[in-house]
ZAMARGU-4260 file (C-alpha; in steps of 0.2 Angstrom, whole numbers, plus 5000, padded with zeros to 4 digits):
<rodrens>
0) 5046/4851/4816 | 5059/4842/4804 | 5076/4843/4805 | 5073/4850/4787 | 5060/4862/4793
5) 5073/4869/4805 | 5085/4871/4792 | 5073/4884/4782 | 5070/4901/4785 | 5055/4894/4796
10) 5069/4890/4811 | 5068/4910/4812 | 5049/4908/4816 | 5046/4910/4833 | 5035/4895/4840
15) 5024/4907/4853 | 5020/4914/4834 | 4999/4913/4829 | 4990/4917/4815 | 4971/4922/4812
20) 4961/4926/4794 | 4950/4940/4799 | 4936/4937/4786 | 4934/4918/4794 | 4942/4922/4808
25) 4951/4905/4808 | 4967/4904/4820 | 4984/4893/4820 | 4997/4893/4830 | 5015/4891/4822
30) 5017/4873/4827 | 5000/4869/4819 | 5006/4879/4804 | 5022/4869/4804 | 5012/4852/4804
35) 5000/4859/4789 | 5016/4863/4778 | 5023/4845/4781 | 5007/4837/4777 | 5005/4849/4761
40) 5023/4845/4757 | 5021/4825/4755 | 5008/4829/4744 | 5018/4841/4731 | 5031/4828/4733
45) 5019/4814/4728 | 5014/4825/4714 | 5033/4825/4707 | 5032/4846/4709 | 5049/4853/4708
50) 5059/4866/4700 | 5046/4879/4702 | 5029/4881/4704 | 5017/4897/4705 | 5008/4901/4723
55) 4989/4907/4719 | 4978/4902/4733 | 4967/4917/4738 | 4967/4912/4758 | 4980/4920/4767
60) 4985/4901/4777 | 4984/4891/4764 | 4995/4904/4752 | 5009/4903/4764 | 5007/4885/4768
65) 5010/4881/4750 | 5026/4894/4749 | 5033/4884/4763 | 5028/4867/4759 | 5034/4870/4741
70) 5053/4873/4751 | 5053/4858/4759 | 5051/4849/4743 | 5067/4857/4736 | 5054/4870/4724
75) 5060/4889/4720 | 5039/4899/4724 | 5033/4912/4712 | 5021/4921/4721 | 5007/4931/4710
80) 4991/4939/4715 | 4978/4927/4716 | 4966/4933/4706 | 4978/4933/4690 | 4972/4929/4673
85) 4971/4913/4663 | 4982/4925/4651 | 4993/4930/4664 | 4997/4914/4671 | 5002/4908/4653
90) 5015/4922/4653 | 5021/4921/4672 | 5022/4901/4667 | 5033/4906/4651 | 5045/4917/4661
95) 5047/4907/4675 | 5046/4888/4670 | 5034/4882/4681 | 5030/4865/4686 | 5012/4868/4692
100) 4999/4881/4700 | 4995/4879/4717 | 4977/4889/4718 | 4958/4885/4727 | 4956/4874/4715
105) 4972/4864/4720 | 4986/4859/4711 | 4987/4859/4694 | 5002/4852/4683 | 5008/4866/4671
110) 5023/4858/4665 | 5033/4839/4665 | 5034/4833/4682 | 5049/4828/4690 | 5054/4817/4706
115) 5056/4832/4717 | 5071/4834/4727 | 5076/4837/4746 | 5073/4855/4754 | 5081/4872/4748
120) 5098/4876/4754 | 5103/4893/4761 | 5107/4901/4747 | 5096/4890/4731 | 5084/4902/4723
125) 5069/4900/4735 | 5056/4912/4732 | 5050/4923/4714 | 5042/4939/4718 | 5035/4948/4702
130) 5036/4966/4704 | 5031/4971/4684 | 5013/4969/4677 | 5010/4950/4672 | 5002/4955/4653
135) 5018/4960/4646 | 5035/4950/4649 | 5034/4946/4670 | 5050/4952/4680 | 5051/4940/4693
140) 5066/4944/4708 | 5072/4931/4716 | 5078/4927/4734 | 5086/4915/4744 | 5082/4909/4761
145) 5098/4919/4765 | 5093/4934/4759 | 5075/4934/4767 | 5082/4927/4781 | 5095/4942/4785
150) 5080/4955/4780 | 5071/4947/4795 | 5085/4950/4806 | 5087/4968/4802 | 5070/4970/4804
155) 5069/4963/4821 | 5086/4971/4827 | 5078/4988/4821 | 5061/4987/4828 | 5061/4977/4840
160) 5049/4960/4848 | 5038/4970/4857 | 5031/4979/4847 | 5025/4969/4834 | 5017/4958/4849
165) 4999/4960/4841 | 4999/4965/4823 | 4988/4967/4807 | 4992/4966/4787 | 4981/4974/4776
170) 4993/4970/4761 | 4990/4956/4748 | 5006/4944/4753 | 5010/4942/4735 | 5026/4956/4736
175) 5038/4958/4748 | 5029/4974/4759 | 5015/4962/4763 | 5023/4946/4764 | 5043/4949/4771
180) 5039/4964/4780 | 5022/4961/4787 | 5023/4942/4789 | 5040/4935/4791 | 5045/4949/4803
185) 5029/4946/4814 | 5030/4928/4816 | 5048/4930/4818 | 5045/4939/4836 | 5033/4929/4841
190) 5021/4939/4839 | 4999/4937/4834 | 4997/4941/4816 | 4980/4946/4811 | 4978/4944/4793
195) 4966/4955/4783 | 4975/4956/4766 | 4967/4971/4753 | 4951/4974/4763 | 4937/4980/4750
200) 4927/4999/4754 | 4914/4989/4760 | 4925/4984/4774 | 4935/4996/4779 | 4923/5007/4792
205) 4929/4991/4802 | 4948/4994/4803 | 4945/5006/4819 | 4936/4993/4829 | 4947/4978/4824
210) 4963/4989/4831 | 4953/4989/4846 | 4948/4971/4847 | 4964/4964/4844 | 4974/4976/4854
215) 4984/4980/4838 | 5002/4985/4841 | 5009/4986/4826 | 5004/4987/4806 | 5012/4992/4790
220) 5002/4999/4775 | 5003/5011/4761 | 4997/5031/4761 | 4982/5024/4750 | 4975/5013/4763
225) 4976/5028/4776 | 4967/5041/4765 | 4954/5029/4764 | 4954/5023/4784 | 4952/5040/4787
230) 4941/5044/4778 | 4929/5030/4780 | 4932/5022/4797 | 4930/5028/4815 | 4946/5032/4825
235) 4951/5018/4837 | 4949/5021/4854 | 4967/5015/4860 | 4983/5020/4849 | 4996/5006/4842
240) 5015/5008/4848 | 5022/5009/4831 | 5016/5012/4814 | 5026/5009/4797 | 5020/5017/4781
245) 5030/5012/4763 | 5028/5008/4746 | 5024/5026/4740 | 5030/5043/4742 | 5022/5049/4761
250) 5019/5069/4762 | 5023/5078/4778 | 5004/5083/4782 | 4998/5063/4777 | 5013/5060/4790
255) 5006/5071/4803 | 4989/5065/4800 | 4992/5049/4802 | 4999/5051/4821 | 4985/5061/4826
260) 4973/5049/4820 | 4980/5034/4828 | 4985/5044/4845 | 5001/5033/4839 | 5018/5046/4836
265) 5030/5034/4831 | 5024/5032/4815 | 5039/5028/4802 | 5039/5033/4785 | 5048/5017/4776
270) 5060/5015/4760 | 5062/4997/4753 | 5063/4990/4738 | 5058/4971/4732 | 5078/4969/4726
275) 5080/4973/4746 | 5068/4960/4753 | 5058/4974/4759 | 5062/4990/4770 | 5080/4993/4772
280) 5079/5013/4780 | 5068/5022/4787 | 5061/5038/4797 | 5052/5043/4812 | 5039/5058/4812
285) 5047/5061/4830 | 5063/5067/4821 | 5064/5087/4823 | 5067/5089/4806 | 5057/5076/4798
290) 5050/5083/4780 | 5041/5076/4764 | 5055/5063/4756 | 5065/5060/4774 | 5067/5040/4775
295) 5082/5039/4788 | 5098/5029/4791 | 5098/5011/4783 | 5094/4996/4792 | 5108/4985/4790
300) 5120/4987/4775 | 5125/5005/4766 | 5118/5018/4755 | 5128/5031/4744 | 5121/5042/4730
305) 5130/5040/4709 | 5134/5056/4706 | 5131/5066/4688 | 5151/5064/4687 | 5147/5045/4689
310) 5158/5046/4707 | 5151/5037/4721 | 5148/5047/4738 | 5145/5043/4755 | 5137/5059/4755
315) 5129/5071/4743 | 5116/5072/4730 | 5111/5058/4716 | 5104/5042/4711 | 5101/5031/4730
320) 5113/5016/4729 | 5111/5002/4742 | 5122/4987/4748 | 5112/4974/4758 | 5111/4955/4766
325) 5095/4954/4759 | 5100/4957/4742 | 5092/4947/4728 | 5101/4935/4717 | 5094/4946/4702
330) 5080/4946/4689 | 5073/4929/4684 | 5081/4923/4666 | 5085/4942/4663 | 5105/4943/4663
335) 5106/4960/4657 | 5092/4968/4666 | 5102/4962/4683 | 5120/4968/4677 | 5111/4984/4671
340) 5103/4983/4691 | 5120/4987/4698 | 5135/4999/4698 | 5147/4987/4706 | 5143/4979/4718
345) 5130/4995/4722 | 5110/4990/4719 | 5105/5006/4708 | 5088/5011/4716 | 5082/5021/4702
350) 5076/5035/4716 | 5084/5053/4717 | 5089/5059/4732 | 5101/5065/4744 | 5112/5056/4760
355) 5116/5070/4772 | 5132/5069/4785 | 5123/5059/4796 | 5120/5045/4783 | 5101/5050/4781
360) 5091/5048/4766 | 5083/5062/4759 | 5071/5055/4742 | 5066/5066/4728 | 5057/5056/4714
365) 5061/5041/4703 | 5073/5046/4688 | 5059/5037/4676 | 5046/5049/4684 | 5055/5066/4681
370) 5047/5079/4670 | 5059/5086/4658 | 5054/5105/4657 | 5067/5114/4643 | 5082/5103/4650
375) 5074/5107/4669 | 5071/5091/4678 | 5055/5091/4691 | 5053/5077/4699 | 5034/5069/4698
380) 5033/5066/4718 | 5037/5082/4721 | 5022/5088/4712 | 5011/5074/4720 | 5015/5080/4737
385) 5014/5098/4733 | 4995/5097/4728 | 4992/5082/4743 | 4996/5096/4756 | 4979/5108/4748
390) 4967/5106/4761 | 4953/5101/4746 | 4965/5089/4737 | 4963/5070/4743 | 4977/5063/4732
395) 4988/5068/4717 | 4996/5060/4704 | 5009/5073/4691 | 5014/5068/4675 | 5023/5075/4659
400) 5011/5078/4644 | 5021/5086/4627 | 5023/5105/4624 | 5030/5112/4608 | 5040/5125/4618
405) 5047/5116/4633 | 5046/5099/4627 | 5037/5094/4641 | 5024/5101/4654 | 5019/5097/4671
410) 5001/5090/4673 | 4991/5080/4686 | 4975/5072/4690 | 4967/5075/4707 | 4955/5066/4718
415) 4947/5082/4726 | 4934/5086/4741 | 4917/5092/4733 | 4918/5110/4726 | 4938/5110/4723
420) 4941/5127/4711 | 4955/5122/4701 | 4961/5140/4694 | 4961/5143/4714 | 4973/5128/4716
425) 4982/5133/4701 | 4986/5151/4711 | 4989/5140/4726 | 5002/5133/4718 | 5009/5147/4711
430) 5013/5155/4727 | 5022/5137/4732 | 5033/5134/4719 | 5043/5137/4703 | 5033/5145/4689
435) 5042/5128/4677 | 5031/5116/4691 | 5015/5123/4691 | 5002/5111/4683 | 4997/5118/4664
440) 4984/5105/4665 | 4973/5098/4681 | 4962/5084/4679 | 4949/5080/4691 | 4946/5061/4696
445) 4938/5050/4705 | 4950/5038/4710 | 4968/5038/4705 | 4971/5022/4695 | 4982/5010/4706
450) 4990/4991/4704 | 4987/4976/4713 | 4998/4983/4726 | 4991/4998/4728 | 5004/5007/4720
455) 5001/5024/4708 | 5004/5017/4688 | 5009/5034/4681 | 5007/5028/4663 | 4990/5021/4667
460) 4987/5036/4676 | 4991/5047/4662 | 4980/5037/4648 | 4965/5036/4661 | 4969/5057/4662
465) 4968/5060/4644 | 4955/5049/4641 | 4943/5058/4653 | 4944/5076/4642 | 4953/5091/4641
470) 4958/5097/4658 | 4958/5112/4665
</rodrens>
């Protein structure tokens, strides 16, 4: 490896380190990986790529060899889903300036190309990671090496080497969950990384036997890969040590379902944000209390909650404010949408919550998902979970839809066993909460709409709702 090399955030990559792509099951140790991202890296250069370039390939290796490669050669990575639109690219090109498009069908110029310059410092923008929909205007966070570097750190001191020996990711590596938290963290301990990113229906009766085979010790997915896994794929015979869950709200009974599926109890309900490089708290179901929302003590850093009297509080109920290492740098080209990021020096989460004496974090909902009932505020996620924990509803989604009276009204779609009454749920729900949070409308689904990331749209949700009928 390059003197270079070890001066990028690879030097925290452990040389024992191994990767393998399940579907072709082809393997690499890191020291064949660091030669592939050198060779790579004299061709971008003889290509004059610099400035930035977008990252597209659709197999795992070569994705990350390109985000490397493009470091050595002094160039900032966008990272986008691989199977974005000639449309799309168009607009994540606009956004981002980008020099060229490194995909399967190799490198194509986008842009003037320049004589590229030497590798990335600490702290030059190094890495794009577009959190919004690429069809409207792209959001694009950036991070350093400095910051993904220090979100690696804290994920290792929290966690711990061993038991991210022999690990799997079932998330696409085009957002920070999958690539930061799933990736960097697990070479970084020197672990074997199985990569298996968004397998399909067809494949996932296989996730139970592959746990097994590998002698998996580790992995990090959303509460929509689990419903599925659970559904679809026999139980492994031998239980991981530790399990993370993130990037959507986790119910209590999903929680508990997890760990008696797996045989695994330490599994840990995650809260992270792509501004944070990835988790920065979370929770273990072997907590005595642990309950729908509860994400722990930070990992690094600190958390207080903005207050409706704009005070900021150590402690107390409000809008989840975090200070991190991992912080990103801001928003790409979007000055007032980073200041508007921040009270102070404070990233503003956008969640509601509460932090209790012992500095843990209690999440409620996101502020832009709260249903405003006559001036009553009921948080979306709380409805979500609610309807998760009936024994026929497989998944929820709650939304506001108009009322003449109130303003707005509580509804939700639901992906339901065979035979689900819905007035019955409706009573059910009756008898669990507030009369203002029952659902005056319930809309049976097939599948809740999701993103490329696996995470619930509520907009698109709420059209695809709509558009199905009436309700009930």
């Amino acid at each position: 490896m390059t003197a270079s090399m070890r001066s990028m955030l690879l030097s925290l990559l452990d040389e024992r380190a191994e990767m393998v792509e399940h579907r072709t099951q082809t393997a690499t140790d890191l020291k064949s990986f660091a030669n592939a991202v050198i060779a790579r890296a004299d061709e971008l250069r003889d290509a004059g790529i610099s400035g930035a370039a977008i990252v597209a390939c659709r197999k795992p290796l070569d994705y990350l060899c390109d985000i490397f490669a493009l470091w050595e050669t002094g160039t900032m990575a966008v990272t986008v889903n691989p199977a974005i639109t000639p449309e799309e690219r168009r607009n994540v090109v606009a956004a981002t300036g980008a020099s060229a498009l490194l995909d399967d069908d190799g490198l194509n110029a986008t842009g003037v190309k320049t004589s590229a310059a030497g590798p990335l410092g600490p702290d030059d923008p190094a890495l794009v990671l577009m959190t919004s929909g690429t069809t409207g205007r792209p959001k694009g966070i950036v991070h350093t090496q400095r910051s993904l570097s220090a979100r690696v750190s804290l994920n290792l001191s929290a966690i711990g080497a061993g038991d991210l020996q022999r690990s799997l990711c079932v998330l696409p590596l085009h957002f920070g969950h999958g690539m930061i938290g799933n990736v960097f963290t697990v070479l970084a301990a020197g672990g074997r990384l199985v990569l298996w990113p968004q397998p399909g229906l067809d494949e996932i009766g296989g996730f139970g036997p592959l746990v097994d085979a590998e002698r998996l010790t580790f992995m990090s997915s959303t509460p929509t890969f689990w419903t599925v896994a659970m559904r679809l794929s026999p139980r492994p015979a031998q239980a991981m040590r530790r399990v993370h869950v993130g990037s959507a709200p986790l119910s209590l009974p999903q929680w508990r379902a997890i760990a008696e599926w797996t045989g695994c109890s330490r599994v840990f309900n995650m809260y992270g944000m792509t501004e944070t490089a990835n988790w920065f708290a979370a929770a273990s179901l072997e907590e005595a209390d642990a309950a729908d929302g509860l994400v722990g003590r930070p990992w690094g850093g600190a958390v207080a909650v903005l207050c409706e009297d704009g005070g900021v509080r150590r402690e107390g109920v409000g809008e989840i404010l975090a200070a991190t290492p991992s912080m990103m740098n801001g928003y790409l080209g979007m000055e007032e949408e980073t200041s508007a990021a921040f009270h102070g020096a404070w990233l503003r989460t956008g969640d509601t919550g509460r932090i209790d004496a012992a500095g843990r974090i209690t999440l409620v909902g996101r502020i832009k998902n709260e249903i405003n009932r006559g001036g009553v505020k009921i948080p979306a996620e709380e409805i979500d979970m609610l309807l998760e924990r009936h024994p026929q509803v497989r998944e929820a989604c709650a939304f506001a839809i108009p009322d003449p009276v109130a303003g707005e009204a509580v509804a939700a779609a639901v992906v339901g066993e065979e035979g689900l009454d819905i007035p019955a749920l409706r009573a059910w729900c009756r008898e669990r909460c507030r009369a203002e949070a029952v659902p005056m409308r319930l809309f049976v689904m097939t599948a809740i709409p999701r993103n490329d990331r696996g995470k619930i749209v509520r907009a698109r949700v709420r059209e695809a709702a709509l558009a199905s009928g009436p309700g009930a």
